[in-house]
Short mmCIF file of the C-alpha atoms (twelve columns), coordinates in Angstrom:
data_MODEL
# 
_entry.id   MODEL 
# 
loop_
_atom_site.group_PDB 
_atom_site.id 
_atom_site.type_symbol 
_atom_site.label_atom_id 
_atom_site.label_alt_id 
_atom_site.label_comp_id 
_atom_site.label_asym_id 
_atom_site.label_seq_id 
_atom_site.Cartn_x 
_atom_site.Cartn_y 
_atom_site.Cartn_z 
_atom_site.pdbx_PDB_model_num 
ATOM 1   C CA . UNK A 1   -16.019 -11.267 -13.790 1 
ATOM 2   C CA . UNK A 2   -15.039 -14.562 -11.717 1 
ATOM 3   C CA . UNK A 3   -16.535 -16.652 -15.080 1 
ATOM 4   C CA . UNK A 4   -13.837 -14.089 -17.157 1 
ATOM 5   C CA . UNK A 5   -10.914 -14.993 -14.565 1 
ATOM 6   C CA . UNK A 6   -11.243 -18.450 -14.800 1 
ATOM 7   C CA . UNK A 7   -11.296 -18.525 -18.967 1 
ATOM 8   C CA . UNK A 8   -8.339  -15.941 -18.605 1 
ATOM 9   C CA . UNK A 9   -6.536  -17.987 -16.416 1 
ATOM 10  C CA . UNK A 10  -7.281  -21.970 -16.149 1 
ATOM 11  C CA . UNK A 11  -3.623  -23.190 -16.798 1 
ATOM 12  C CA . UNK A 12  -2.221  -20.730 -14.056 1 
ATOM 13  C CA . UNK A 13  -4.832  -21.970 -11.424 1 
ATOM 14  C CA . UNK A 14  -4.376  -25.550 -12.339 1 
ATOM 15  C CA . UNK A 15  -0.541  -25.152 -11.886 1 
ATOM 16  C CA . UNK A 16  -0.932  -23.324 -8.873  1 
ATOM 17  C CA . UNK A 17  -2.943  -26.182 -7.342  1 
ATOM 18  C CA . UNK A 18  -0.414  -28.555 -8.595  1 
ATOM 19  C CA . UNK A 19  2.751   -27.067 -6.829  1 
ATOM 20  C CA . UNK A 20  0.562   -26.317 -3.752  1 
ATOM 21  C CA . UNK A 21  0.061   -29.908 -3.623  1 
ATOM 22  C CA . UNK A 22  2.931   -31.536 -4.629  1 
ATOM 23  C CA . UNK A 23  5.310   -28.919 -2.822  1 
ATOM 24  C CA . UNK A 24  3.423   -28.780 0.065   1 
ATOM 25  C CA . UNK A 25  3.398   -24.951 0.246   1 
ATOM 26  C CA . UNK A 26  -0.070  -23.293 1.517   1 
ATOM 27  C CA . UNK A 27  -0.517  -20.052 -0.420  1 
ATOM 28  C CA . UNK A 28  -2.451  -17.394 1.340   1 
ATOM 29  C CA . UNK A 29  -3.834  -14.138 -0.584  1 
ATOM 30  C CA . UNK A 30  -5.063  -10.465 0.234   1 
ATOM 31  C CA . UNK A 31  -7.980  -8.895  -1.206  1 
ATOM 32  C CA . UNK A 32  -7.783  -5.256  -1.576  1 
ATOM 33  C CA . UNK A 33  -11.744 -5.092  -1.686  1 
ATOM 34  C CA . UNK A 34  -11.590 -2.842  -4.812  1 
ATOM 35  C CA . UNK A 35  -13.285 -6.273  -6.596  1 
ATOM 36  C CA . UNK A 36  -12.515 -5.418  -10.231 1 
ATOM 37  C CA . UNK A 37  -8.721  -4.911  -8.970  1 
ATOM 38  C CA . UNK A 38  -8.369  -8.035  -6.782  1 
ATOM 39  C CA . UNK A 39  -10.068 -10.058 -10.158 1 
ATOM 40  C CA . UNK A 40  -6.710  -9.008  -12.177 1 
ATOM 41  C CA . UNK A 41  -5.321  -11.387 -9.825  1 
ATOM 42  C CA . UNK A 42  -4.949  -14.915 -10.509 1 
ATOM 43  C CA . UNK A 43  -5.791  -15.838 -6.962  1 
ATOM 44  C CA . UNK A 44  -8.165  -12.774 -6.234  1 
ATOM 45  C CA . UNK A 45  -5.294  -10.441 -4.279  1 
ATOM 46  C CA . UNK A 46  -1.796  -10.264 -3.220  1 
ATOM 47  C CA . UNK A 47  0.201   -12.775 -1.907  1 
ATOM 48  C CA . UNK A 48  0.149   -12.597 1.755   1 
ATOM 49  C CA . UNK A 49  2.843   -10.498 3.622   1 
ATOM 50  C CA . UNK A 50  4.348   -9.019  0.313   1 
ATOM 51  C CA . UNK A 51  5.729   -5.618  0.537   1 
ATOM 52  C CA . UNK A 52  4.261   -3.633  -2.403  1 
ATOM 53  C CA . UNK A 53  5.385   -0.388  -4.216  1 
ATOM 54  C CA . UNK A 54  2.727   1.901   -5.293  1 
ATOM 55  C CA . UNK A 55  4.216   4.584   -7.491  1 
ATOM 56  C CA . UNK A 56  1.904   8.028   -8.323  1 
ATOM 57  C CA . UNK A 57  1.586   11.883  -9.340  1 
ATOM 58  C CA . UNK A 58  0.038   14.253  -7.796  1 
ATOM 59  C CA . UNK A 59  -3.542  13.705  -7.753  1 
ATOM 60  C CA . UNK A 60  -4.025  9.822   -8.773  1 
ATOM 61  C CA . UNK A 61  -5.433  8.644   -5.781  1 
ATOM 62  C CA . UNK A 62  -2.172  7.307   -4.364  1 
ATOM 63  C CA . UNK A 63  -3.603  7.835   -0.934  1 
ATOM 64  C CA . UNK A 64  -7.267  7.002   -0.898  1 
ATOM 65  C CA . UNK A 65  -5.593  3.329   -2.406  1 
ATOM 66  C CA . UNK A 66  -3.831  3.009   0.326   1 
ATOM 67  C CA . UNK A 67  -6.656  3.918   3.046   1 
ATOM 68  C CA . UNK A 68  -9.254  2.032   1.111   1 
ATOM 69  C CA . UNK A 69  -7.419  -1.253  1.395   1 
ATOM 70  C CA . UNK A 70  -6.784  -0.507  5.359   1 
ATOM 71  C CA . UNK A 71  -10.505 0.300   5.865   1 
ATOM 72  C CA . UNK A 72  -11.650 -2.715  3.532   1 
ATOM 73  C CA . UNK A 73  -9.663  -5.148  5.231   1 
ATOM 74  C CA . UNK A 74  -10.686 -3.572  9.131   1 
ATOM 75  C CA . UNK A 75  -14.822 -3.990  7.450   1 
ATOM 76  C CA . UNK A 76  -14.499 -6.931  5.118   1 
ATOM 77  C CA . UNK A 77  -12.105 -9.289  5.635   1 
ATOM 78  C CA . UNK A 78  -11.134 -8.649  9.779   1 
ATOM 79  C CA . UNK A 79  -7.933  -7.981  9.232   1 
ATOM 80  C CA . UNK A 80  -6.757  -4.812  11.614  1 
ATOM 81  C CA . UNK A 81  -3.879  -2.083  9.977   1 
ATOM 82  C CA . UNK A 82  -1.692  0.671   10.520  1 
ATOM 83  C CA . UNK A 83  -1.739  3.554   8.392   1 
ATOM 84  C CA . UNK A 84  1.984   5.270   8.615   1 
ATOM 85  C CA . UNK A 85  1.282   9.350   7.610   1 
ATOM 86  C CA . UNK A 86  4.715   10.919  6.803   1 
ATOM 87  C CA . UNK A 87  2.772   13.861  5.214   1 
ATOM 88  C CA . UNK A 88  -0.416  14.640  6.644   1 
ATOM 89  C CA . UNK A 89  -2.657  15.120  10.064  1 
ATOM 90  C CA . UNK A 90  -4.201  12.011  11.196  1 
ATOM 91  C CA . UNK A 91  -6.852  14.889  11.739  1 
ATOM 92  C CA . UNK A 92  -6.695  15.938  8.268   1 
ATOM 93  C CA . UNK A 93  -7.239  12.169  6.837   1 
ATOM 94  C CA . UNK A 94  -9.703  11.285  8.906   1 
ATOM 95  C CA . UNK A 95  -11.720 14.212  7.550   1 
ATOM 96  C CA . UNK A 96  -10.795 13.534  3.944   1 
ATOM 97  C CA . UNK A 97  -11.690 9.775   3.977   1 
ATOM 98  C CA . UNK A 98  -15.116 10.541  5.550   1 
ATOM 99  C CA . UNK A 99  -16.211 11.803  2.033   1 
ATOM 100 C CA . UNK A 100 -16.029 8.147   0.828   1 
ATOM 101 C CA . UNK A 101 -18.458 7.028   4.031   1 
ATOM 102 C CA . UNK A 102 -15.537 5.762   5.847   1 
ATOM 103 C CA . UNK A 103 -15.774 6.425   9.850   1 
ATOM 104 C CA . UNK A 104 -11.815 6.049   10.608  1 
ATOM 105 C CA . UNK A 105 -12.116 7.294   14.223  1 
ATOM 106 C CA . UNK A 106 -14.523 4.768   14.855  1 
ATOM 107 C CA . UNK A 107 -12.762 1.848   13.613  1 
ATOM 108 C CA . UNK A 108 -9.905  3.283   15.219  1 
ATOM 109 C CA . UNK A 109 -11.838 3.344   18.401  1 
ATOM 110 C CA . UNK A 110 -12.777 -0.320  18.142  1 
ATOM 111 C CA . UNK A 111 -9.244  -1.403  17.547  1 
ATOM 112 C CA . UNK A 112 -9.296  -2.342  13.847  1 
ATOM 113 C CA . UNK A 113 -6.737  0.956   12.696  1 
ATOM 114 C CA . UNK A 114 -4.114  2.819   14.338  1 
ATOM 115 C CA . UNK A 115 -2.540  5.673   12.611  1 
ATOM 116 C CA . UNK A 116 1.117   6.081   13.237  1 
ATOM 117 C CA . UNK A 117 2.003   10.120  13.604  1 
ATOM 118 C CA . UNK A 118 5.112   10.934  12.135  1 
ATOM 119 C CA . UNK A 119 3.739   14.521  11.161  1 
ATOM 120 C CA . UNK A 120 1.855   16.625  13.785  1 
ATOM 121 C CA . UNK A 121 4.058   19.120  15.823  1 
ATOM 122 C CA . UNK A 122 0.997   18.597  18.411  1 
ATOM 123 C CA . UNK A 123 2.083   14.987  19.445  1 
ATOM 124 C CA . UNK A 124 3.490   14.954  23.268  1 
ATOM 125 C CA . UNK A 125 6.825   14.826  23.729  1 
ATOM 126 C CA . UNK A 126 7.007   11.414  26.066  1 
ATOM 127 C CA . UNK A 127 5.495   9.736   22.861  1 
ATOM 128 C CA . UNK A 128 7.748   8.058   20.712  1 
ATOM 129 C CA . UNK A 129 6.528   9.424   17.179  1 
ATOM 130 C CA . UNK A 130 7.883   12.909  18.287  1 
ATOM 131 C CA . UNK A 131 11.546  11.518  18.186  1 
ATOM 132 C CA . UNK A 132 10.650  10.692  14.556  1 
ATOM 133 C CA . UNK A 133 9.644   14.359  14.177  1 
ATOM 134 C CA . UNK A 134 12.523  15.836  15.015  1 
ATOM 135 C CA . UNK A 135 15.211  13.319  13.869  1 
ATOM 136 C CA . UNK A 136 13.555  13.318  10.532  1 
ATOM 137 C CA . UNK A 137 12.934  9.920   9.266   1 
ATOM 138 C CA . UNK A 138 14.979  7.369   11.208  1 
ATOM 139 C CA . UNK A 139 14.100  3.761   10.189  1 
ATOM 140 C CA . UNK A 140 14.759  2.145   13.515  1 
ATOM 141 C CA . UNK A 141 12.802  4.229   15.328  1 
ATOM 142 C CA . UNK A 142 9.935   4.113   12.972  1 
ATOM 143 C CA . UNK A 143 10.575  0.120   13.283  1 
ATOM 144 C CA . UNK A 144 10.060  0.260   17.189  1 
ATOM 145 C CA . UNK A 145 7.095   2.748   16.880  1 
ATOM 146 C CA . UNK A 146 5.591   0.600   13.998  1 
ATOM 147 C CA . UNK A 147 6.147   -2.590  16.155  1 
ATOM 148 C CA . UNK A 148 4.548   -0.914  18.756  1 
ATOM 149 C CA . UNK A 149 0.629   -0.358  16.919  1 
ATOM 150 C CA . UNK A 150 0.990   -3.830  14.883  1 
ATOM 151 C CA . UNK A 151 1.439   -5.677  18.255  1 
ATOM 152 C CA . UNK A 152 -1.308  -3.556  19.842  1 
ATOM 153 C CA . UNK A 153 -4.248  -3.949  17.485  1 
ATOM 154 C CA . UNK A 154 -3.100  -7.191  16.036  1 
ATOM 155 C CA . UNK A 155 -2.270  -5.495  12.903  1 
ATOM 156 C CA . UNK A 156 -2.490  -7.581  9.124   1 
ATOM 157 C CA . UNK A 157 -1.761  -4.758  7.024   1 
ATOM 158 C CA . UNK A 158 0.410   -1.988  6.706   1 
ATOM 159 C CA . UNK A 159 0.914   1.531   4.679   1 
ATOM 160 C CA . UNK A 160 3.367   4.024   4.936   1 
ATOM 161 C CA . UNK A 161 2.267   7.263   2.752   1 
ATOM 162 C CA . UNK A 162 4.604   8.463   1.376   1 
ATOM 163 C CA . UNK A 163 8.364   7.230   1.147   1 
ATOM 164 C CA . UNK A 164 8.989   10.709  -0.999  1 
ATOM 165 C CA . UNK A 165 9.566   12.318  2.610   1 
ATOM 166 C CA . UNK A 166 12.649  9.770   3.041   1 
ATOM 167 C CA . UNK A 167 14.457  11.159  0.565   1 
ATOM 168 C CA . UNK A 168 14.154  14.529  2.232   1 
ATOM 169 C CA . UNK A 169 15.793  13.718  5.325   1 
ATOM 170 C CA . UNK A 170 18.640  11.488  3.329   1 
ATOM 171 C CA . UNK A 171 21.895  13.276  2.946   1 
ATOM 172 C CA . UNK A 172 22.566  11.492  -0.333  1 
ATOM 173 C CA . UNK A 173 21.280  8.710   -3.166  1 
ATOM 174 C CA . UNK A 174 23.140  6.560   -1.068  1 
ATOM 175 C CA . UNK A 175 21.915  7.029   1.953   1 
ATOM 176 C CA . UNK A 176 18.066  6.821   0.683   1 
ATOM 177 C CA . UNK A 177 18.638  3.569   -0.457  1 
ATOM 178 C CA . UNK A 178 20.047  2.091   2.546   1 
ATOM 179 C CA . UNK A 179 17.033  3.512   4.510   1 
ATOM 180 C CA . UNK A 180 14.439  2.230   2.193   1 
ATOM 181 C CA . UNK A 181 16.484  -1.360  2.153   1 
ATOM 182 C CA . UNK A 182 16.449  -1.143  6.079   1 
ATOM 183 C CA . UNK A 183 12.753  0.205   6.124   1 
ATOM 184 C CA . UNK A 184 11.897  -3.192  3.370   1 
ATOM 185 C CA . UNK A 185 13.608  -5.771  5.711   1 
ATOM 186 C CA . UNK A 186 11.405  -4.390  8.818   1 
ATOM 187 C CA . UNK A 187 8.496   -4.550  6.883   1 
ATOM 188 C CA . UNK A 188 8.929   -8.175  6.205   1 
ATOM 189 C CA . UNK A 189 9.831   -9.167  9.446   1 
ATOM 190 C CA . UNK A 190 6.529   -8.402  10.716  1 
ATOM 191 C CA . UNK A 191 4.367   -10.680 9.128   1 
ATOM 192 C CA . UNK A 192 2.458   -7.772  7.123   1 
ATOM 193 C CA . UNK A 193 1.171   -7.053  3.929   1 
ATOM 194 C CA . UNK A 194 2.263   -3.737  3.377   1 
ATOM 195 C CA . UNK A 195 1.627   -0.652  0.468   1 
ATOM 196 C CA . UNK A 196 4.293   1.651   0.368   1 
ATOM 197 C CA . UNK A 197 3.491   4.814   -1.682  1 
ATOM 198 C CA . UNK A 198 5.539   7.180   -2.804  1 
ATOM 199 C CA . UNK A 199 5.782   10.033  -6.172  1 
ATOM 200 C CA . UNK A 200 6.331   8.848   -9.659  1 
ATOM 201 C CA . UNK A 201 8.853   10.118  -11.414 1 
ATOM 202 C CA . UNK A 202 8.522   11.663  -14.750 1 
ATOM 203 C CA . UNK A 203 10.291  12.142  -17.907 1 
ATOM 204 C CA . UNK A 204 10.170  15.126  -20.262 1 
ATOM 205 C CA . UNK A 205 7.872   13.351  -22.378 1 
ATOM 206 C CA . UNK A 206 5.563   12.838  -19.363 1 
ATOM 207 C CA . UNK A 207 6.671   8.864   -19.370 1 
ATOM 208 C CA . UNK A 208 6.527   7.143   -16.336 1 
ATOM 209 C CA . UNK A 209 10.173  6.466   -15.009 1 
ATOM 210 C CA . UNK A 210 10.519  3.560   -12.273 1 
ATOM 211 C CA . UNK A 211 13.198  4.336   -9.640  1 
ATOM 212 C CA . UNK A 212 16.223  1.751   -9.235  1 
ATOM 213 C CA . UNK A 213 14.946  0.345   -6.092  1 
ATOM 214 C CA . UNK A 214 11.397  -0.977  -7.547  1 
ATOM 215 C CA . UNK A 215 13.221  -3.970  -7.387  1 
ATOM 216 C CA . UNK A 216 13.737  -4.119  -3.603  1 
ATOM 217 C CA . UNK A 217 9.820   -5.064  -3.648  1 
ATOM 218 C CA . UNK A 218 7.509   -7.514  -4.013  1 
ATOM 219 C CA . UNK A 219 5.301   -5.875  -6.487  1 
ATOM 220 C CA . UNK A 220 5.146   -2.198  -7.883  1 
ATOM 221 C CA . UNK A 221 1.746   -0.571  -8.570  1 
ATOM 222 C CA . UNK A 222 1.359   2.253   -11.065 1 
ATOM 223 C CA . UNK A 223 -1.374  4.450   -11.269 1 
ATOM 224 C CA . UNK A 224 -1.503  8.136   -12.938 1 
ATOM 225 C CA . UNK A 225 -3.838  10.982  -13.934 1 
ATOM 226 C CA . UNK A 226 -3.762  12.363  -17.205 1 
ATOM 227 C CA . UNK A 227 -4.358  16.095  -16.799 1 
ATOM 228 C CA . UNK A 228 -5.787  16.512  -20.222 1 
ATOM 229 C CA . UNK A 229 -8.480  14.356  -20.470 1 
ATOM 230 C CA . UNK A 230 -8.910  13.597  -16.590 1 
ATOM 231 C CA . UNK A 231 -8.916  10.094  -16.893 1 
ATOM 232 C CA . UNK A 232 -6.730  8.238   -13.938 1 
ATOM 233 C CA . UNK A 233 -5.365  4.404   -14.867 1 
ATOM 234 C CA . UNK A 234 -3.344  1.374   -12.970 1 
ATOM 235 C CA . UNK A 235 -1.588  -1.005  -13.738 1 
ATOM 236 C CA . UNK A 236 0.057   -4.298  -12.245 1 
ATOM 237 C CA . UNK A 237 3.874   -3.633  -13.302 1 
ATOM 238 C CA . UNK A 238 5.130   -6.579  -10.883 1 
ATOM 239 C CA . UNK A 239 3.758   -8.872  -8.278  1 
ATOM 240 C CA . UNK A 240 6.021   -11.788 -6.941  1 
ATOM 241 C CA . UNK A 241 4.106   -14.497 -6.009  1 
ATOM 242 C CA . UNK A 242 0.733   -14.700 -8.441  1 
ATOM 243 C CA . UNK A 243 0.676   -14.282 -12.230 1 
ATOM 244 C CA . UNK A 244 -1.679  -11.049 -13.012 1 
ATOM 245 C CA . UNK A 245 -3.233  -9.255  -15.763 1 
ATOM 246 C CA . UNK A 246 -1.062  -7.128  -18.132 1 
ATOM 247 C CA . UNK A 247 -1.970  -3.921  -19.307 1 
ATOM 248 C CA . UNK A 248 -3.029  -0.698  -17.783 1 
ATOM 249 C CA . UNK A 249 -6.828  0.279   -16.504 1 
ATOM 250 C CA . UNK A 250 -9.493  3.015   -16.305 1 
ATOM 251 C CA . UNK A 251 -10.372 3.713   -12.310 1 
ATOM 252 C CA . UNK A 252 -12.845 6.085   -10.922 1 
ATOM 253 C CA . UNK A 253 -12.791 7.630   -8.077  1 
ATOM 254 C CA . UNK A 254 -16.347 7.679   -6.414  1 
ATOM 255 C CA . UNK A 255 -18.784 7.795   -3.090  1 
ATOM 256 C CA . UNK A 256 -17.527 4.605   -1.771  1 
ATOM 257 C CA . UNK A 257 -13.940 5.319   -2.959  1 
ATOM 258 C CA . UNK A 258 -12.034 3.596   -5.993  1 
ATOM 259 C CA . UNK A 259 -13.181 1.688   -8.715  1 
ATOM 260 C CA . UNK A 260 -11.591 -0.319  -11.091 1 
ATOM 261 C CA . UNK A 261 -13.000 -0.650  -14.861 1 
ATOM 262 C CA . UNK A 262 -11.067 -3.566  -16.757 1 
# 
């Protein structure tokens, strides 16, 4: 595949290396550690410290993307992250991501992942994530409790699953937005390369719609399951920062979690 990136993209490297050099600006990139992802990449992964979209339906694999690139980067790369859980138990995904092989208490143990409860009614109530339990989801307190684990473990990465819940504690469209614009500025304040997932919306015809505020991001991910034939697909619909690979791809998931087939 690396022989297949470089005919694909020869001119975009060269440039690169050009305005790297003659701009003096260091480019750094993220691998995901799903390989045949990271290769649609002209630079092998996301531009460091971008705040990325990832839009899904039930069922797609929303989740295990976004757990698969905080594990990879905690056993590959040595880069620690925070997994934000608006939805479910820290319990509950810890037992769910051990099907793929992946020990998340231990890693969490050993300082490479925190999980940030904003879900369990069986948090104390001295800790901070309960006041984002009962006020619903209040940016600047998730900002101080989110400061709190990347500053502990020395975090790299960041994802918050899933911003759907937002929108159930907003009041109005309005409102939503201003939270998600807040909860965008926080994220890239902290030096983070962050996924933040949330539910695709559909149209009668079962077309994806994007939201408004895709644009707020750095990059938007797609990915989807078709119900009929069971087939599940991604695709790169934006990614500031790196030129990518149009188009939209077959992904499995398997044993050691998702794989991409180009």
């Amino acid at each position: 595949m690396g022989s297949i990136l470089i005919n694909i993209f020869p001119k975009l490297i060269y440039e690169h290396l050009a305005k790297t050099h003659q701009g003096g600006i260091v480019m750094e990139y993220v691998k995901t550690g799903i390989t045949e992802f990271d290769h649609l990449f002209a630079h092998g992964g996301y531009p460091k410290n971008n705040t990325i979209l990832v839009l899904g339906g039930p069922g797609s694999g929303k989740s295990i993307f976004g757990m698969q690139f905080i594990y990879m980067g905690a056993t590959l790369y040595d880069e620690a992250g925070v997994f934000v859980t608006l939805e479910e138990t820290p319990e509950k995904i810890r037992r769910n991501m051990a099907s793929f092989g992946w020990d998340i208490a231990e890693l969490e143990e050993s300082g490479k992942i925190s999980i940030l409860d904003a879900v369990s009614s069986r948090i104390e109530a001295q800790d901070i994530e309960m006041d984002i339990l009962e006020r619903g989801f209040d940016v600047e307190t998730m900002a101080t409790s989110l400061d709190k684990h990347i500053k502990r473990i020395g975090a790299r990465r960041v994802v918050i699953d899933s911003l759907a819940v937002m929108g159930m504690y907003a009041k109005s469209e309005f409102e939503s937005r201003t939270k998600l614009l807040r909860l965008i500025d926080v994220l890239s304040q902290k030096e983070v390369t962050s996924l933040v997932i949330t539910e695709a919306r559909t149209s009668e015809i079962g077309v994806t719609e994007f939201p408004p505020e895709t644009f707020m991001f750095d990059g938007v991910i797609s990915m989807r399951l078709n119900t009929d034939t069971q087939e599940r697909k991604i695709a790169i619909r934006k990614m500031r920062g790196t030129k990518h690979v149009l188009g939209t791809f077959n992904f499995n998931i398997e044993e050691g979690g998702i794989s991409v087939r180009p």
